[in-house]
N, C-alpha and C positions, 0 to 999 in steps of 0.2 A: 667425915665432915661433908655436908650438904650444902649447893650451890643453889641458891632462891634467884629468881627475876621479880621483879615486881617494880610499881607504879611508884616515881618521887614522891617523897611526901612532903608536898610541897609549902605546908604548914607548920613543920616540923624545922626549927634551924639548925639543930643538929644534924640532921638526916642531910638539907643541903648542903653544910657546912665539911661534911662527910664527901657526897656528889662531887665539890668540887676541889677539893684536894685528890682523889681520885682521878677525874681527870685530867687535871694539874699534873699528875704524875705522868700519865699517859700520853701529853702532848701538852707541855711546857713550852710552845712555842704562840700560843693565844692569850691575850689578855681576857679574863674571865673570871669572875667572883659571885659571891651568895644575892647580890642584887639584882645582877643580870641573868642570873637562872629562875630566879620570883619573875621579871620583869617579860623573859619571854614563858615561859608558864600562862604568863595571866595575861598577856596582849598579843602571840600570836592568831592571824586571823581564824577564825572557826574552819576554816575550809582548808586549813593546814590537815585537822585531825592531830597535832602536834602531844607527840609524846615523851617524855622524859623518864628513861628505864635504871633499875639498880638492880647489879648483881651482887649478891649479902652473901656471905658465907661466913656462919656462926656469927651473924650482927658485925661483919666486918666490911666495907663496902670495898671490892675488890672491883668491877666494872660497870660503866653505864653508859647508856644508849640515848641517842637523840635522831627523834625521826617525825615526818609529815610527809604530807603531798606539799609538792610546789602550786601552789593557788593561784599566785599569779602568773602562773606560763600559759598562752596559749596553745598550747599541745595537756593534753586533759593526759592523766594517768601516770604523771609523774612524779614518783616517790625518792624519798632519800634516807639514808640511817648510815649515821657514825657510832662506830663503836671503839669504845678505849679499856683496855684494859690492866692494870697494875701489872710494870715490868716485873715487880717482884711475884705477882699473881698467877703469872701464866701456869698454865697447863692441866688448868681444873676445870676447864668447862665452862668460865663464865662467859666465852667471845661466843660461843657456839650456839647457848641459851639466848644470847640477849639477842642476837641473829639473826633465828626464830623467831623468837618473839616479835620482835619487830618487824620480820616478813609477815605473817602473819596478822598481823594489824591492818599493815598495810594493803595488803590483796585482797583483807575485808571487807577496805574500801576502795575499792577500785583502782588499786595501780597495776601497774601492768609494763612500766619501766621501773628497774630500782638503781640509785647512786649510790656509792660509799665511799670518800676518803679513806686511801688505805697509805701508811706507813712506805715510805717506798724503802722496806727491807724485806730482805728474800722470805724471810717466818712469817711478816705480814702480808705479804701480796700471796704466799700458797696458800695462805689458812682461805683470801680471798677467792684465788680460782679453785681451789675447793670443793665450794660452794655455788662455782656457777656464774662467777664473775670477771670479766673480762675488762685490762687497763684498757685506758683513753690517756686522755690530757693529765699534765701533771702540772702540779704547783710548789714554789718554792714559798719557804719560811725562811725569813731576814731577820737580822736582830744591829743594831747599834749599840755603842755604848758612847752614850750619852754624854756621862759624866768626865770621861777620860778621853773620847776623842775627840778629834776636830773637824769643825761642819764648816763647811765652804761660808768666806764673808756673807755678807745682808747683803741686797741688792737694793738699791732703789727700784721702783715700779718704772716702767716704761712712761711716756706722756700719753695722757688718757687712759691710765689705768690706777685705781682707788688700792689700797689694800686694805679690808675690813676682816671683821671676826663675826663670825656665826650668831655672837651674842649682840652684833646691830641689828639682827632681823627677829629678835626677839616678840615684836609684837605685829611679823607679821611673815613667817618661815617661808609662804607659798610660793617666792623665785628659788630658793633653794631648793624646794620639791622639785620644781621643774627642772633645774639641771640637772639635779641627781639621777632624775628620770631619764633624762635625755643621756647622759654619762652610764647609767648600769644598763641600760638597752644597749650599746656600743659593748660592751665586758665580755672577750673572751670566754667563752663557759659550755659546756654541754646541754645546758636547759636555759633556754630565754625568756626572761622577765619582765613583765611589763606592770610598772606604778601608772597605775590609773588611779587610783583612791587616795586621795588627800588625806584624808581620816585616817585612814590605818598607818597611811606614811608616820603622820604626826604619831600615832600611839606607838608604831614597833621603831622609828627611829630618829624621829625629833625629840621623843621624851625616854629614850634608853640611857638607864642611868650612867654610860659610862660615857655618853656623850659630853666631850669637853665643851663648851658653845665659848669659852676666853682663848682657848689655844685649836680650835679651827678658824683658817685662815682661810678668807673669800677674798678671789680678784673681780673687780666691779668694773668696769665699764655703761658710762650714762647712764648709772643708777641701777643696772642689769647685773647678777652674780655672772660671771663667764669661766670660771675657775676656782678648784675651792680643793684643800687639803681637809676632811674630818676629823678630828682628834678624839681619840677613846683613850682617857687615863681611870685606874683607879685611886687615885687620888692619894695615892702614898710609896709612888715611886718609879712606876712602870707608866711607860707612854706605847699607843700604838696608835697606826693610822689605818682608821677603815675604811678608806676612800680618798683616792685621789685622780681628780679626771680635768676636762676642760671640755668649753661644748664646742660640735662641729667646728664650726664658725670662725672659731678662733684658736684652733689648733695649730701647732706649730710654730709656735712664740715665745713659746718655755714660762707661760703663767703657772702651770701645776708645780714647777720646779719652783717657781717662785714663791708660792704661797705653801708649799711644802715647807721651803728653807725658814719661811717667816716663822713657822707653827714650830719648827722644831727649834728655832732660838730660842723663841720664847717657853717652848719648853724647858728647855734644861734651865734657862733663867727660874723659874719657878721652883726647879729641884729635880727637877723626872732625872731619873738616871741611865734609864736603861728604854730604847726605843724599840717595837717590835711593826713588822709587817706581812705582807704577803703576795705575792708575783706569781698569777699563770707563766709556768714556765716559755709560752709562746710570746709574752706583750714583752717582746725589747726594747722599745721607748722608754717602758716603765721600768722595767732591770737596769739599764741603762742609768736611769737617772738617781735610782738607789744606789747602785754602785756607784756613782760621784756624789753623794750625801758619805760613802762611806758602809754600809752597808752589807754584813756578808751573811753567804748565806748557812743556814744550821739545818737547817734539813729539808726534804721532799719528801709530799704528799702523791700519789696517784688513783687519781678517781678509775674507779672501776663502778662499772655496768652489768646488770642480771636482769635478762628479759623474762617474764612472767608468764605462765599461761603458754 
């Protein structure tokens, strides 16, 4: 039997339908489905170089790969590739192919840093240094259970403080840009990120289909977003939150915890059953505040680094 690489087809709904049970299997810890694999395919910025790889073995899709340059970092030469592989699939060669392949893409086009989110188990982090790649930072995966446990009371909003939903800025998102901007500039991470494009904001994550805009929760102050929980449901049963920050200014008031709690009543009110997140292992504010939602955690990620050239 013969292990292929090759390019999503991303036309194909089978093919993704395939891709993402796949990875589902490999990291069951992300909210992810066949619309938001079409959705970054087709609105990643060009300057990603963004790839999505399958490893087939006898038309059976056993791993796949996801990779670009970081566009928006001001340090140029920064590449990334996640690879997942079926538990039941290991040790045929598709981790090592898609790998490859993906380094190779990459150094194509100029990178000369590479990131990988590795498994933090001992099989996944050797296959990593390996290869050439050295841990850093690490990150936890959280999971709730929605439906069975219990989230701390409602709070009323402090005086001078609104509690709104994503879907009031509907015709006109640009304070939300702005924070977001201001909040993921602040984010723990090894590569830093800078939203300066409105446009692409809007295409890769005001219109990501798995963006809730009813169950993300905005704290407003004098008509200003100052705090905001994101909600990413797919829309039949699982909730996760892609984002939760508050700006400068108004730090240290516990709005994020607020508008977190708001988003997650109203989720389970709606049906979600099962909540999922994710915490650099270093931001204890944010562990913290998960752990009093309730919160545990299911597993760790360790990014590792391979310098190029």
């Amino acid at each position: 039997m013969t292990v292929i690489v090759r390019d999503l087809r991303i036309e194909d709904p089978d093919d993704v339908e395939r891709f993402v049970h796949c990875r589902h299997l490999g990291l069951p810890y992300i909210l992810w489905n066949e619309d938001a694999v079409r959705h970054r395919q087709a609105h990643t910025h060009p300057g990603a170089h963004y790839r999505s790889l399958v490893a087939e073995e006898d038309g059976e899709t056993i791993g796949t790969a996801q990779l670009g340059l970081a566009y928006d970092s001001p340090e140029p030469g920064q590449g990334y590739l996640n690879v997942y592989v079926r538990p039941d699939r290991t040790g045929r060669g598709a981790g090592r192919l898609l790998v490859r392949a993906a380094e190779e893409h990459l150094a194509a086009r100029g990178a000369t840093r590479l990131f990988s989110w590795v498994l933090d188990e001992p099989e996944h982090r050797a296959f990593a240094e390996r290869r050439g790649y050295r841990p850093s930072r690490s990150s936890h995966f959280l999971r709730l259970d929605l439906a069975g446990g219990a989230l701390p009371p409602l709070q009323d909003p402090p005086p001078g403080v609104e509690l709104r939903t994503a879907a009031d800025f509907a015709d006109d998102p640009r304070p939300l840009f702005l924070l977001d901007a201001e909040v993921t500039s602040d984010e723990p991470g090894d590569v830093r990120a800078e939203f300066a494009d409105y446009e692409v904001w809007l295409r890769e994550t005001w219109r990501h289909p798995l963006l809730d805009p009813d169950l993300t929760s905005v704290a407003v102050v004098d008509g200003r977003p100052v705090a905001f929980s994101a909600a990413h449901t797919d829309r039949a049963g699982r909730y996760a939150t892609a984002m939760t920050g508050t700006a400068r200014a108004f730090r240290g008031r516990g709005l994020a915890k607020l508008a977190k709690n708001h988003s997650l009543h109203r989720a389970r009110a709606a049906g979600y059953g099962e909540a999922l997140t994710g915490n650099d292992s270093d931001n204890a504010p944010m562990l913290a505040v998960n752990r009093w939602f309730g919160y545990e955690i299911c597993a760790t990620e360790v990014r590792h680094v391979r310098e190029l050239g």
